[in-house]
C-alpha positions as CSV (number, residue, x, y, z in Angstrom):
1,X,96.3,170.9,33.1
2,X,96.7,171.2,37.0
3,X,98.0,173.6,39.3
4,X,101.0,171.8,41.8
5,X,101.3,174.2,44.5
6,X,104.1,172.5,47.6
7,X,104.8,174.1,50.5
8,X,108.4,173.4,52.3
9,X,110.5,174.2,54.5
10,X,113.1,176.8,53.2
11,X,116.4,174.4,54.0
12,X,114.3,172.7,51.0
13,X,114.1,175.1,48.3
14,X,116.9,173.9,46.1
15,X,115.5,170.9,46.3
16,X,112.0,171.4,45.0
17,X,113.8,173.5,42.4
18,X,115.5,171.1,40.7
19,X,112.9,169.0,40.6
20,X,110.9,171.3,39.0
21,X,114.0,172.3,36.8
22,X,114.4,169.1,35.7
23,X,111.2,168.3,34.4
24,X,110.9,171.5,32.3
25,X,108.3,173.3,34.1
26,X,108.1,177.2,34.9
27,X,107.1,178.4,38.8
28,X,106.7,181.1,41.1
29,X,107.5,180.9,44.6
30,X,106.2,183.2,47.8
31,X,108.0,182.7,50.8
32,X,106.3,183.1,54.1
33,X,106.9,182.1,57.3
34,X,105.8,179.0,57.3
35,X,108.1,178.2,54.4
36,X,108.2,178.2,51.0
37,X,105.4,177.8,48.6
38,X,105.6,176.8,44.8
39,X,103.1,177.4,42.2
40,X,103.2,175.4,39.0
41,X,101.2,174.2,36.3
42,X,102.1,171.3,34.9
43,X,99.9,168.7,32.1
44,X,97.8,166.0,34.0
45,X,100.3,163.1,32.6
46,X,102.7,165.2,34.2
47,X,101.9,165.3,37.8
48,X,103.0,161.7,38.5
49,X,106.7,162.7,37.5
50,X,106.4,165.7,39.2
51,X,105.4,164.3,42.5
52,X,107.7,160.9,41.8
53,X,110.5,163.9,41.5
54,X,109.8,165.2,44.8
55,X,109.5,161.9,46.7
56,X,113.0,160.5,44.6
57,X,114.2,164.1,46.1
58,X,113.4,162.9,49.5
59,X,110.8,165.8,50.0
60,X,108.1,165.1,52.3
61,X,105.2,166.0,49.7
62,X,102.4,164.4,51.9
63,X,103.2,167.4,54.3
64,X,101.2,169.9,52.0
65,X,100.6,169.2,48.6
66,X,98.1,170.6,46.4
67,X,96.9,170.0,43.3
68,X,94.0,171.7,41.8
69,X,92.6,172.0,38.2
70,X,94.1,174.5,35.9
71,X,92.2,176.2,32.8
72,X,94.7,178.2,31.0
73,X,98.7,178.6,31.2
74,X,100.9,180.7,29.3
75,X,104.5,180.5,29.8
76,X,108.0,180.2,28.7
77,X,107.9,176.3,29.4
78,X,104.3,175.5,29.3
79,X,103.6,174.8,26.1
80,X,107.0,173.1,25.7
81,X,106.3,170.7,28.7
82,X,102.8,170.4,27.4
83,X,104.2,168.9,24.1
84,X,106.2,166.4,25.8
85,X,103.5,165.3,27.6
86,X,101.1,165.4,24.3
87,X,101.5,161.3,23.1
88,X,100.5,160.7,26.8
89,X,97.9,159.2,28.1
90,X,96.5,162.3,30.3
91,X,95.9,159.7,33.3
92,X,95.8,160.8,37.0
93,X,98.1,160.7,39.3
94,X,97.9,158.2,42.2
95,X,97.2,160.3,44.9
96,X,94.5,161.9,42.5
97,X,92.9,158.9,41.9
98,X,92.6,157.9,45.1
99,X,91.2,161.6,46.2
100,X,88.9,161.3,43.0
101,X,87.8,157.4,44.4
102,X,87.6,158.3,48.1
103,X,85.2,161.9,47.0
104,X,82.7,159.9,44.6
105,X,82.5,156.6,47.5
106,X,79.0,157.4,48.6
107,X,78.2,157.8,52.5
108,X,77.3,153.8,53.8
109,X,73.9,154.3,54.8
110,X,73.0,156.4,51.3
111,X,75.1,153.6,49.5
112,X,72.9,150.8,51.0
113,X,69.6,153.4,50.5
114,X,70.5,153.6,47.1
115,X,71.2,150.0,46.2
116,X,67.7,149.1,47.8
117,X,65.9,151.8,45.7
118,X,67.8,151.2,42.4
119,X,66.8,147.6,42.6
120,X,63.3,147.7,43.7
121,X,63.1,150.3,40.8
122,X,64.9,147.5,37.9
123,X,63.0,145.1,39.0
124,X,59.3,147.0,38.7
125,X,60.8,147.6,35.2
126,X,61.7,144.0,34.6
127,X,57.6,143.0,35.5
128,X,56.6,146.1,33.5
129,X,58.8,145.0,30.6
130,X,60.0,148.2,30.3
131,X,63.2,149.3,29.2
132,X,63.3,153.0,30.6
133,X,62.5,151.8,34.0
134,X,64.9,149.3,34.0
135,X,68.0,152.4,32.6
136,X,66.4,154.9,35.4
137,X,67.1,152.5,38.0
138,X,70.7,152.0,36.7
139,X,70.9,156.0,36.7
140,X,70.2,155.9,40.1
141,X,72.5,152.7,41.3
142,X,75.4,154.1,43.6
143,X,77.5,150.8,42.5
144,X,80.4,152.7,40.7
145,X,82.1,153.9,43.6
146,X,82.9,150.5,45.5
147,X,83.0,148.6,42.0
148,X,86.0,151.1,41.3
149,X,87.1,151.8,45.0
150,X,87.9,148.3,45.3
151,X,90.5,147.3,42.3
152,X,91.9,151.2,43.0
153,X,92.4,150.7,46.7
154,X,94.1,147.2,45.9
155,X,97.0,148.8,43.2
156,X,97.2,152.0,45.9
157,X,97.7,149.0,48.7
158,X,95.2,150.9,50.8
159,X,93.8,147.8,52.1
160,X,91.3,149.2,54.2
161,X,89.4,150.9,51.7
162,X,89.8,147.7,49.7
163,X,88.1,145.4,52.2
164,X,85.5,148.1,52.9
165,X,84.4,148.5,49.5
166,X,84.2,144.9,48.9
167,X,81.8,144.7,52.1
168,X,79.9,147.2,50.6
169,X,79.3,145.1,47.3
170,X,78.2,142.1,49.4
171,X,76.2,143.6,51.7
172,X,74.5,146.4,49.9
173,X,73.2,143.6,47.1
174,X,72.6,141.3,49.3
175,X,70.3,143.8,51.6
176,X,68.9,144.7,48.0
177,X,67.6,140.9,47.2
178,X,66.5,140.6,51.1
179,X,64.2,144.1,50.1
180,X,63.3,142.6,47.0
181,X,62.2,139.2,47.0
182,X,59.3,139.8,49.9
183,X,58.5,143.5,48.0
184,X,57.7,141.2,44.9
185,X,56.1,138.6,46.6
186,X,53.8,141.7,48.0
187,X,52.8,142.6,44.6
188,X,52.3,139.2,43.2
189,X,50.1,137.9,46.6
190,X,47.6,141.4,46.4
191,X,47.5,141.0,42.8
192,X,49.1,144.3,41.1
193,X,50.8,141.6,39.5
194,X,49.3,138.1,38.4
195,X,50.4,135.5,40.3
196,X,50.0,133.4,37.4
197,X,52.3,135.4,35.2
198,X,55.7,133.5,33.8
199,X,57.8,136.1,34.5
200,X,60.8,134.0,32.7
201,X,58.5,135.1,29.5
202,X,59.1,138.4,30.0
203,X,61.5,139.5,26.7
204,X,63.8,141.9,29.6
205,X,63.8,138.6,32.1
206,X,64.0,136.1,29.7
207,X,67.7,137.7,28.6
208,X,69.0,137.1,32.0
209,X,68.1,133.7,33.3
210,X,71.9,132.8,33.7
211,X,75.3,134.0,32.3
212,X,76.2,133.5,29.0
213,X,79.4,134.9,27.3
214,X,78.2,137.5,26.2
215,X,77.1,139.1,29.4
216,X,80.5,138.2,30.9
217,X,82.0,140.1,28.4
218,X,79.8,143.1,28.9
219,X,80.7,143.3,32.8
220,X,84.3,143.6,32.0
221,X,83.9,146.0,29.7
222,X,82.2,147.9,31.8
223,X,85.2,147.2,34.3
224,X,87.6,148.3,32.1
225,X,86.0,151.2,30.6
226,X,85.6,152.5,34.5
227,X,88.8,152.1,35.5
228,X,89.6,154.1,32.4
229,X,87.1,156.7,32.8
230,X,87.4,157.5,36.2
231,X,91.6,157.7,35.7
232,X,90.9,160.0,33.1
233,X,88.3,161.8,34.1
234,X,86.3,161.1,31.7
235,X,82.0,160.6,31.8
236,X,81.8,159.2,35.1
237,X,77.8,159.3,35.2
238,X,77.8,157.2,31.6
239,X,80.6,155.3,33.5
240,X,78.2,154.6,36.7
241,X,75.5,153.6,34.3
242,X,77.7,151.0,32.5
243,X,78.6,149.2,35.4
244,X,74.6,149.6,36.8
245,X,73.8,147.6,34.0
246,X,75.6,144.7,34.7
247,X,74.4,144.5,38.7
248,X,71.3,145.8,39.2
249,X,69.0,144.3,37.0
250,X,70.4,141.0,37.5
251,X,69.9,141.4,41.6
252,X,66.3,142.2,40.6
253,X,66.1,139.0,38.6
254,X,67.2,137.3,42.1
255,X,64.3,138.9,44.1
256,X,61.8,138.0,41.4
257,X,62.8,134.5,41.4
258,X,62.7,134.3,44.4
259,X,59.1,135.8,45.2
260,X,57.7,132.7,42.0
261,X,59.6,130.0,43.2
262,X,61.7,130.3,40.1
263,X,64.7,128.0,41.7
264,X,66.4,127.8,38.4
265,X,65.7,131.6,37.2
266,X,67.1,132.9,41.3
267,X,70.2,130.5,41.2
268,X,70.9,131.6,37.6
269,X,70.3,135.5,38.0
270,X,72.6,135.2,41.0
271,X,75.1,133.4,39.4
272,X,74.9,136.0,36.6
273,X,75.2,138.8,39.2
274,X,77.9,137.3,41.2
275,X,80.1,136.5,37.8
276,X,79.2,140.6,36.8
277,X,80.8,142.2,39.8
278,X,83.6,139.9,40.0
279,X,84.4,140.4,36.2
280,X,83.7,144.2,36.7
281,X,86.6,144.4,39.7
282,X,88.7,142.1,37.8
283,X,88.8,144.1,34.6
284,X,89.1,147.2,36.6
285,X,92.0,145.9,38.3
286,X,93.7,144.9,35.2
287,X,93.0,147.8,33.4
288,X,94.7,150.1,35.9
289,X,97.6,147.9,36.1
290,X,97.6,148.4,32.5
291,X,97.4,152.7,33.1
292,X,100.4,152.2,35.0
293,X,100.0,152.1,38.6
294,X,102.3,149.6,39.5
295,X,101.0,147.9,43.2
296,X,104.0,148.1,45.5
297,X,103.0,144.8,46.4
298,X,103.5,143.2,43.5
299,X,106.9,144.6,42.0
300,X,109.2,144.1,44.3
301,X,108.7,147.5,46.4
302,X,107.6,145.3,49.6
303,X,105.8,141.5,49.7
304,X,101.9,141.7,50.2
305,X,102.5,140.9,53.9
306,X,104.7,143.6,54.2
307,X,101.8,145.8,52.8
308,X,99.0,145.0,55.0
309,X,99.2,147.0,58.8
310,X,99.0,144.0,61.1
311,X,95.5,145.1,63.0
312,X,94.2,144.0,59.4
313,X,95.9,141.5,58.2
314,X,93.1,138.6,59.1
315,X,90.5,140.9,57.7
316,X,92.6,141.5,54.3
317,X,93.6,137.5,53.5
318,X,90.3,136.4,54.6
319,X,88.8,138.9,52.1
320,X,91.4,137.7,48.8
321,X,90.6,134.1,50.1
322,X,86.9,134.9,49.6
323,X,87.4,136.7,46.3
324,X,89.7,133.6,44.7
325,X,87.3,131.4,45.9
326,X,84.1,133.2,44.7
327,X,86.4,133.7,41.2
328,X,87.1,130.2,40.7
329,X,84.1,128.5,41.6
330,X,81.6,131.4,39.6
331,X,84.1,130.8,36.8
332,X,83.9,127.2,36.7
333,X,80.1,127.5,36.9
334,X,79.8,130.2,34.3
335,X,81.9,128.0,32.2
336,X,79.5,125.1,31.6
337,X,76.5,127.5,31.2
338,X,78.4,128.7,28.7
339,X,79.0,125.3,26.9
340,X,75.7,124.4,27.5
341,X,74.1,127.4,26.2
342,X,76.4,126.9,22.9
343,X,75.3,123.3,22.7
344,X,72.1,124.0,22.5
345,X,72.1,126.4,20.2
346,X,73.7,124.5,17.9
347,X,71.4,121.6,18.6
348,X,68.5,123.9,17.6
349,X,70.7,125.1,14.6
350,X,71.5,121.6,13.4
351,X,67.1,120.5,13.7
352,X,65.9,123.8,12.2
353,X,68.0,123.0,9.2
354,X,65.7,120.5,8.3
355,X,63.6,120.7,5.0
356,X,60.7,120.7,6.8
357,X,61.5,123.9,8.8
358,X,62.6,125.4,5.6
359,X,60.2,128.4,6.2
360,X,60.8,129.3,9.6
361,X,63.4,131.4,11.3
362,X,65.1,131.2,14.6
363,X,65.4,134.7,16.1
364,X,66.5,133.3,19.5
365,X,67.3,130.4,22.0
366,X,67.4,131.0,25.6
367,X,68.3,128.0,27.9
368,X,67.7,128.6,32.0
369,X,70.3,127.8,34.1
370,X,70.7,123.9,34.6
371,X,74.2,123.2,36.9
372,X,74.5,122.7,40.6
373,X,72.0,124.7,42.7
374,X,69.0,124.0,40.1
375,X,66.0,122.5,40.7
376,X,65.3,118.7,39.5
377,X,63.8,117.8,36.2
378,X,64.6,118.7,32.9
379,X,66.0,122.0,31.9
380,X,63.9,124.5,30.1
381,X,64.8,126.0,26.6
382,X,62.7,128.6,25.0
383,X,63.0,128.8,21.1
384,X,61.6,131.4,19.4
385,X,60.8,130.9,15.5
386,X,59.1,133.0,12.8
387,X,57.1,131.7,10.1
388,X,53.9,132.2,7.8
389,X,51.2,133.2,10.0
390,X,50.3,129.9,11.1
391,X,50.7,127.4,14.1
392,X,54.2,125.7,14.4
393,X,54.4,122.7,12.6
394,X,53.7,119.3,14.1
395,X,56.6,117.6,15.5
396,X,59.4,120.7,15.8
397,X,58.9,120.5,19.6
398,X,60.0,117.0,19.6
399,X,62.6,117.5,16.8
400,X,64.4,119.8,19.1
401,X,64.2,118.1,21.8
402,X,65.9,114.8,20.8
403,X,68.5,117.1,18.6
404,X,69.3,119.0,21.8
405,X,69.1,116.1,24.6
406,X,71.5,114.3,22.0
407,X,74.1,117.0,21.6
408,X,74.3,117.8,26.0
409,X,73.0,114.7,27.2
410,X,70.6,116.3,29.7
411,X,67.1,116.8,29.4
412,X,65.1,119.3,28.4
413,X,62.1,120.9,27.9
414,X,61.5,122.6,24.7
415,X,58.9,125.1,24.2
416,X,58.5,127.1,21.0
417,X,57.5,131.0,20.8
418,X,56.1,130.9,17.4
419,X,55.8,134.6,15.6
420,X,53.9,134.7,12.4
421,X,55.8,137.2,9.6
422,X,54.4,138.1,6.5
423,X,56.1,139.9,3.4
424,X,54.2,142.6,2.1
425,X,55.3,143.4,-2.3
426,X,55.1,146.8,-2.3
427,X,54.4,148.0,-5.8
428,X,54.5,151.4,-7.7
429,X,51.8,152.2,-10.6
């Protein structure tokens, strides 16, 4: 529940009154003299009528407004109003949404601070191979508030904060790769790590050498899910994590490309971070269109020129160019990885079906990035099989080759990460 306390002048009393009348809600008034203040609790679904009420009533309510978190109310009306209100979705007002965005943005030189160190920190945990590294650093991240800031400011129309926030994506992660790549290259040229190592073999580096549906699908959930959170006021550190995991350790994977010489593992882990926070502000955006807060911009209210002040109107299009550019072409190239990566996997499908393979198991195909931007030569797929402890059978590398260079018309190189598996009868005397 919140408190609604409003302070106007007394020629405005009746006013407020009805409006608080009409929705069903009980209040107190104290008059002072600096006018006349209202107290009121009211359900969280409810403050959006209430302050729609007093705008619809032509009362100023950005002249002082309050509203503050209630924990208990017990009145004639309350629990009445609170019925009403009960099949609602308890989601925040818009001024409280933006409040809640604009308190949780982080200051710019902490945001960038953070990004730097959250990265630095997956990435460690991606060489390491280790898993609770790689969630600390997402613990850390700062990415939430200008992954969120962004869609918000755009249905609010604050277009400042819009652009802002999308600056601070680009150039926090971008700073972050520019930190990362020579930090890894540091560790890899005094030999904490060995220079020989194939980091795409790494199990945690070896799931994000490019997009695949899947991860697409992750990042806007994680979109969605913190557009709902935060207007609900739900778990917003679970929520920061969420979208963490979908940016940060595929920015790492950049740096670490980068610092090997890994052209297709950089180009793909960039690709895969890019499509990320563009499917994390998408969904975002669509979910709180979805929560009902309508952009004034784009129902009629006023046009979109109408909406942006004219000191920042060159700023604003420039930035929604950039965005629909960046959406179509990431889309377009996320698209065929996709296709490929389904190709081949039902290449490898359609050769492990032989007879011959009859004993072994696939438990996992992963296929590097191979569109624009990758290196020449053939693209390399990684096929992991279990079978009887043993060495893989003569002639599956070629097999899978020819079954997968037939099905995408590209080529490839296989190679096979053969795990032995035994069964162990257990028996009872």
């Amino acid at each position: 529940m919140r408190q609604l306390h409003v302070r106007v002048p007394a020629s405005e009393r009746s006013s407020v009154e009805t409006v608080l009348e009409d929705l069903g809600t009980d209040y107190v008034t104290a008059t002072g003299d600096d006018g006349v203040h209202f107290f009121s609790p009211v359900p969280t679904a409810a403050v959006s009528d209430a302050l729609d009420g007093l705008d619809d009533a032509d009362i100023d309510s950005d002249v002082y407004t309050v509203v503050t978190k209630g924990e208990f109310a017990h009145t004639d009306e309350f629990s009445e109003l609170k019925r009403r209100y009960s099949d609602e979705i308890p989601t925040l007002s818009r001024a409280e949404l933006d409040a809640t965005i604009q308190e949780l943005r982080w200051p710019s030189r902490l945001y960038y601070g953070g990004t730097v160190l959250s990265v630095l920190a997956a990435m460690c945990g991606l060489l390491l191979d280790q898993p609770a590294l790689v969630i600390g650093a997402m613990v850390i991240a700062p990415q939430v508030s200008a992954a969120l800031a962004a869609p918000a400011a755009a249905v609010d129309g604050e277009w400042d904060v819009f652009t802002g926030s999308i600056r601070e994506q680009v150039l926090g992660l971008a700073l972050a790769i520019l930190v990362a790549a020579p930090f890894a290259l540091a560790l890899r040229r005094t030999g904490f790590v060995p220079p020989t190592v194939d980091v795409t073999s790494i199990e945690l580096i070896g799931v994000r050498l490019a997009p695949s549906l899947l991860s697409t699908i992750g990042a806007t959930v994680a979109g969605i899910v913190g557009a709902y959170g935060y207007s609900t006021e739900q778990s917003s550190s679970l929520v920061g994590v969420m979208i963490a995991a979908a940016i940060v350790p595929a920015a790492g994977g950049v740096g670490l490309g980068l610092a090997w010489g890994e052209q297709a593992y950089a180009v793909g882990s960039l690709l895969l971070l890019s499509v990320n926070v563009l499917a994390i502000n998408v969904g975002a955006f669509v979910t709180f269109l979805l929560s009902g807060y309508e952009p004034p911009w784009l129902f009629g209210e006023q046009s979109l020129g109408d909406s942006v002040p004219d000191a920042d109107v060159r700023r604003v299009y420039a930035t929604i160019l950039l965005l629909a550019v960046a959406t179509v072409a990431t889309g377009a190239l996320t698209a065929s990885q996709i296709g490929l990566n389904h190709q081949t996997k039902g290449a490898v499908q359609e050769a492990m079906s032989s007879p011959a393979y009859a004993d072994l198991d696939t438990t996992g195909v992963t296929t590097e990035y191979g569109g624009p931007g990758a290196p020449p030569g053939p693209t390399s797929v990684i096929v992991t099989v279990s079978g009887p402890p043993a060495t893989p059978p003569d002639g599956l590398v070629s097999d899978l080759e020819s079954e997968i260079e037939r099905r995408t018309d590209r080529d490839v190189a296989v190679a096979v990460d053969y795990r032995s598996s035994r069964t162990v009868n257990a028996s009872t005397g």
